[in-house]
Structures are given as C-alpha cells and as structure tokens.
C-alpha positions in Angstrom: -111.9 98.1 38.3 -111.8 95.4 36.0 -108.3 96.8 34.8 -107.2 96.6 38.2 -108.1 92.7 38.5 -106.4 92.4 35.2 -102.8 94.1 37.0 -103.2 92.0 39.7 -103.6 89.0 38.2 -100.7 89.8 36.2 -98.3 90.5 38.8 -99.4 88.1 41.4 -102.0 87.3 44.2 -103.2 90.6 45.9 -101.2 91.8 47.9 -98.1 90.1 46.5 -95.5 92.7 45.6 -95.5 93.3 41.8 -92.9 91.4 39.3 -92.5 90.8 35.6 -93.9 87.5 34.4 -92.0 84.7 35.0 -89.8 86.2 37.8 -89.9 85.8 41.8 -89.5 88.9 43.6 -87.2 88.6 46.7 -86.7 91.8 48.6 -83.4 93.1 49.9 -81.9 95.7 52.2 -78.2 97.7 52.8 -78.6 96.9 56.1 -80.7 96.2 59.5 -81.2 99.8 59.9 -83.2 100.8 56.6 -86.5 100.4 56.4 -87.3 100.7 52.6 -86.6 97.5 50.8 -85.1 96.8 46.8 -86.7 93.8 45.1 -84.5 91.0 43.5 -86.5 89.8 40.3 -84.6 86.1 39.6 -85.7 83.1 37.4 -83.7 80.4 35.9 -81.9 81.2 33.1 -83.2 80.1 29.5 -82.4 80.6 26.3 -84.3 79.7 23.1 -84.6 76.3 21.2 -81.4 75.8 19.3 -79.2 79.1 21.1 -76.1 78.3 22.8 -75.4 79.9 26.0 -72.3 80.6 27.9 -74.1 79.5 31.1 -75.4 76.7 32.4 -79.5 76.7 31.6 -80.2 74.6 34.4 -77.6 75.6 37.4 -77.9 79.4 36.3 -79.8 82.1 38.2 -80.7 85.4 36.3 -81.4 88.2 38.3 -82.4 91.7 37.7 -82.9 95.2 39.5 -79.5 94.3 41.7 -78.6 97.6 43.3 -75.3 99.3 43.1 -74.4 98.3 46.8 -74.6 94.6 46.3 -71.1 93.5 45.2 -70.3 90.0 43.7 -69.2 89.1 47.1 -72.6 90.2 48.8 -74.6 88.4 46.9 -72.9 85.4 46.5 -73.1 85.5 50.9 -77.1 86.2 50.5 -77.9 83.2 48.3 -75.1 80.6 50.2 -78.0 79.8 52.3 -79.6 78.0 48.8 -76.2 75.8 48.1 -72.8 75.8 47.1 -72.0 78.8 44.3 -69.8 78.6 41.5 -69.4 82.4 40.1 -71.3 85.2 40.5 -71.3 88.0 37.5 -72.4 91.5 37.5 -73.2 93.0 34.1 -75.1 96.4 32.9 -77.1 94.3 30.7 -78.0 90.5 29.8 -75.4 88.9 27.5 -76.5 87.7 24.4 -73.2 86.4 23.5 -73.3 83.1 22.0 -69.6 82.3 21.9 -67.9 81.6 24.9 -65.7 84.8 26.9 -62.4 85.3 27.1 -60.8 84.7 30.6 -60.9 88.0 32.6 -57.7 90.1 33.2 -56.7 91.2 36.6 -55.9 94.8 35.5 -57.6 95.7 31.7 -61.6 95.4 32.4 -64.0 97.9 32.3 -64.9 100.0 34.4 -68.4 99.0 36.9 -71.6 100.1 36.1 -72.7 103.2 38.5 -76.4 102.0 38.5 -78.7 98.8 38.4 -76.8 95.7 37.5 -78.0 92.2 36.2 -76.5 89.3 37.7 -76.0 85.7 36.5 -75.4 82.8 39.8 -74.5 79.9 38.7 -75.0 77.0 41.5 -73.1 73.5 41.4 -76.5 71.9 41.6 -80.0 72.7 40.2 -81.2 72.7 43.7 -79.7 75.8 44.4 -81.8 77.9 41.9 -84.9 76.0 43.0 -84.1 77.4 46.7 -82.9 81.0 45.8 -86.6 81.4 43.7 -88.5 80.6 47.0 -86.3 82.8 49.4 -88.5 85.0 51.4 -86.0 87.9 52.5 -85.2 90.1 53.1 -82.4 90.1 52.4 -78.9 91.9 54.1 -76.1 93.5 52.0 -74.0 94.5 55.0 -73.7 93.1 58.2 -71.9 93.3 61.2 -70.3 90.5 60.4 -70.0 90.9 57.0 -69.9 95.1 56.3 -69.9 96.8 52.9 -68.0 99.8 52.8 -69.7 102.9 51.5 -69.7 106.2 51.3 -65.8 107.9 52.1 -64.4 104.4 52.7 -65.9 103.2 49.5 -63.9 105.5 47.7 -60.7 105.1 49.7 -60.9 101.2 48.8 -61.4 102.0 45.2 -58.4 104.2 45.0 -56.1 101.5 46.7 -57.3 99.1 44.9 -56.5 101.2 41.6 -52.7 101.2 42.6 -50.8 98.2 40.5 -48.5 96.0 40.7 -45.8 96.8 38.1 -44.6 93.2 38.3 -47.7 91.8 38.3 -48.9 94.1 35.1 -45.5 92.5 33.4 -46.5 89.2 34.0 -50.0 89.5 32.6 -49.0 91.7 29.5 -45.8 89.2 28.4 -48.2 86.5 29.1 -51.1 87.6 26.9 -48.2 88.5 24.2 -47.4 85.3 24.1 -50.5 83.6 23.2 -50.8 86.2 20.7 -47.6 86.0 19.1 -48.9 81.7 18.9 -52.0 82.7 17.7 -50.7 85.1 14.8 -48.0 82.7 14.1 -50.1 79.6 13.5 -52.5 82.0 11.0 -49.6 82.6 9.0 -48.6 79.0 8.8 -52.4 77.7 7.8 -52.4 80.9 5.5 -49.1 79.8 3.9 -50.4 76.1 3.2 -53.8 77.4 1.7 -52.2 79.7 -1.0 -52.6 78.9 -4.3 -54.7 75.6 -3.3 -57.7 75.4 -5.1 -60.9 73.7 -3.1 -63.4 70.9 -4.3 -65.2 73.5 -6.4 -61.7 74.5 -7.8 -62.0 78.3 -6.1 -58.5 79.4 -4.7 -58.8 81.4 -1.4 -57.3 84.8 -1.8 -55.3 85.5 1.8 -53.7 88.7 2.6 -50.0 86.8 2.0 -49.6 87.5 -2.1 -46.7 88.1 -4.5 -47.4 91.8 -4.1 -48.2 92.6 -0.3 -51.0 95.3 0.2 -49.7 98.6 1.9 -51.6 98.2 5.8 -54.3 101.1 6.4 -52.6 102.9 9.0 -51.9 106.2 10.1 -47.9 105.7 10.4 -48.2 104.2 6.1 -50.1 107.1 5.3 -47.9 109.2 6.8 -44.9 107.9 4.6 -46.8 107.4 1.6 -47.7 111.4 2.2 -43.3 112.5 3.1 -42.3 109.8 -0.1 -44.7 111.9 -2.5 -43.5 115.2 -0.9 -39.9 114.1 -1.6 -40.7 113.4 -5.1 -42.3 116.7 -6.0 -39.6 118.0 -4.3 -36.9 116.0 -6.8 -39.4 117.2 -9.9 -38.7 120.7 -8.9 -35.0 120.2 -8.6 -34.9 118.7 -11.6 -37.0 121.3 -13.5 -34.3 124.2 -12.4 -31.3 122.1 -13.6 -33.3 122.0 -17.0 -33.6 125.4 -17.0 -30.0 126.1 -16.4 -29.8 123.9 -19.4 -31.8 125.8 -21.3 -29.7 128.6 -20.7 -26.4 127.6 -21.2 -27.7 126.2 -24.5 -28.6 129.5 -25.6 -25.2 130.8 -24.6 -23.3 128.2 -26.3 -25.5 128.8 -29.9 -24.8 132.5 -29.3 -21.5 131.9 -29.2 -21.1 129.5 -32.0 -22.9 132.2 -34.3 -20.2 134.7 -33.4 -17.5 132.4 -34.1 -19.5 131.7 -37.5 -19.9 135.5 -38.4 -16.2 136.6 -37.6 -14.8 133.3 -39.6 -13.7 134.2 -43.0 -15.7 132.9 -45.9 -14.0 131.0 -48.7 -14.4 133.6 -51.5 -12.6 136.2 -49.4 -9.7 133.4 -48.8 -9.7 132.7 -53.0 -9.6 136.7 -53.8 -7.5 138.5 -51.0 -3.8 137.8 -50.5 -2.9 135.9 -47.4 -1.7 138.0 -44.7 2.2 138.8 -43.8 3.1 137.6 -47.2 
C-alpha cells in the first residue's frame, strides 16, 4: 500500500495518467475514430550549467514517446494552437551534440526511424512552450481536413518521393563540392604559412605538407605499392637468368681458351725442332 502512495506521488495526483518526472503528459490519437490514446511526454528543453546547446533553452520543446504516424508536419499543426513555430525535428534519440549541425541536404539524409521518435519544437516565443505543457488533448494526427496517409498510400508516397531530380542532385552535389574544394584549399594555405614556424614556446607544428610527402593509407596506394614490388621481384628474376647465362658462357669461353693453350706450341719445342716447310 504504502508503495503504491509512493508511485503515485511520483507520477502525479491519483488518477492523473503516469509520466516521468519533470514531464507533462499530453495524449494523442491517429484519428477521431480510435479510441486508445499515445501520451506525448514534453518539458522545456535544458541542458546543464556551462553546456552549449544547438537549441534554444528557453523557446525549445522536448518531447518524447512521438509515435511513428506523427510526421514533422502533424505535429507542428497539433501544437499551432500554442504559437507561431519555428522548426520541428524528429530524431531516434536526444542530441547531445554540442557543436552546431550542418544544414540538411535535400537528397543524402538518413533514412527515418521505423519506431518511437523524440522531437525538439522550437517556438518564436517562450509563450509557446508554456502553452503546449498545459494542452489538455487529445490530440488529432489526421483529420479530415488535414489526412495522414497510411497504410498502401503511405508507401506509394514514399516511393514517389524517392524518385530524384537528376538536375536538382547536380546542383546540390557541384554546390557542396565547392565549399569543399574552399574549405580544403584554405587548409593548405594556413598549413603552408605554419611550416617551419616555430610558436612562443619555440615548438614547430609538424603538418602533413613536408619535404618528403607520406604515401596516403588507401586501398588504390596499397595496391601499387603491392604491382611496384611484384615488378621488381619480377626484374630480380630476370636479372638472375642473364647471370646465369653469364656464368655459362664464361665457362665456355675458359674452356676454350685452355684448348687454345694446350694445342699452342711451347717454346722448347720451337728452340729444338726445325721449322716447318723449310
């Protein structure tokens, strides 16, 4: 019994539907025609003392347990009712990240999370999150004025919306390529004015721009470091038969000169015989 006080008191008044501590629990629905309801847990977002945060502490709603049938659009209709709203982002888990994102790409992002999403609103005034933690619900997904596609249709809309644009794709791939190209470009540069600089302490950074350029790790370098030594060993080999052949023909040649050395007359035969045809 008292245990039971005790999970009461944790998770509310009694009969107040259950939530973690800290969080409101708003309930929510596909539609008019389901009875069962999903609960919403939202607070404000907060970070601790000191931690940066790519989203606004103050303007920023955190929300958990967001089914898979709410979509960015959904949602952001449900909570209009509590003020004007910035961006809406689904994620599979809370971001930690401290630094702030990259700009999304039309085409290259991953792929949605089939399952339970957490979502971050951020309003254009405080007010708004204020309002969205005393909604009462519950709240509606699809509507007749607003439907959700699911089921066959769901699927038929993610297929056409996997179709690209080529030209589109070009534009976003030459454009990213571009700020890279900068971005690699002005390293080099700042790498090139560091070398050889010492510091205040008198330590010269070591960058990867040096008299004698490090081979790169890759597969395509190790695979013409591996046909290089093959051609070598190939040339050692080649060479090893010529010396043979040399050895031979050496052996030939002092052969030969012996012959010539045994069938020459010696001196003493010369001094004692006459000379022939005389």
């Amino acid at each position: 019994m008292v245990s039971r006080r005790k999970k009461q008191k944790a998770g509310g008044h009694e009969g107040s539907v259950p939530s973690p501590p800290g969080y409101s629990a708003v309930p929510v629905k596909f539609s008019e025609k389901q009875q069962a309801s999903h609960y919403l847990y939202m607070r404000q977002h907060r970070v601790r003392q000191g931690t940066q945060s790519t989203w606004p502490a103050n303007r920023t709603l955190f929300i958990l347990n967001v089914p898979p049938y709410c979509t960015q659009e959904s949602l952001s209709r449900c909570l209009s009712s509590c003020g004007t709203i910035k961006t809406v982002e689904l994620q599979e888990k809370p971001d930690l990240a401290e630094s702030p994102k990259e700009p999304k790409s039309q085409f290259f992002h991953p792929k949605p999370v089939p399952g339970f999403q957490v979502a971050y609103v951020v309003f254009q005034k405080p007010g708004g999150v204020s309002a969205a933690l005393n909604l009462k619900g519950p709240l509606l997904v699809s509507t007749e004025s607003h439907p959700v596609k699911n089921g066959i249709h769901k699927w038929i809309s993610d297929y056409e919306d996997s179709v690209l644009d080529p030209e589109a794709l070009r534009l976003e791939v030459d454009t990213f390529m571009e700020a890279y190209d900068k971005k690699i470009a002005e390293e080099e540069t700042k790498a090139k004015e560091e070398e050889g600089v010492p510091d205040e302490e008198g330590w010269v950074k070591v960058t990867r721009r040096g008299r004698r350029p490090v081979l790169p790790r890759t597969e395509a370098a190790s695979l013409r470091v591996l046909e290089k030594e093959r051609r070598k060993r190939a040339r050692k080999e080649l060479l090893s038969f010529y010396a043979w052949q040399h050895r031979e023909t050496k052996m030939e040649l002092l052969g030969w000169n012996q012959d010539l050395r045994d069938a020459r007359p010696t001196h003493q035969t010369l001094q004692g015989g006459a000379c022939p045809g005389l």
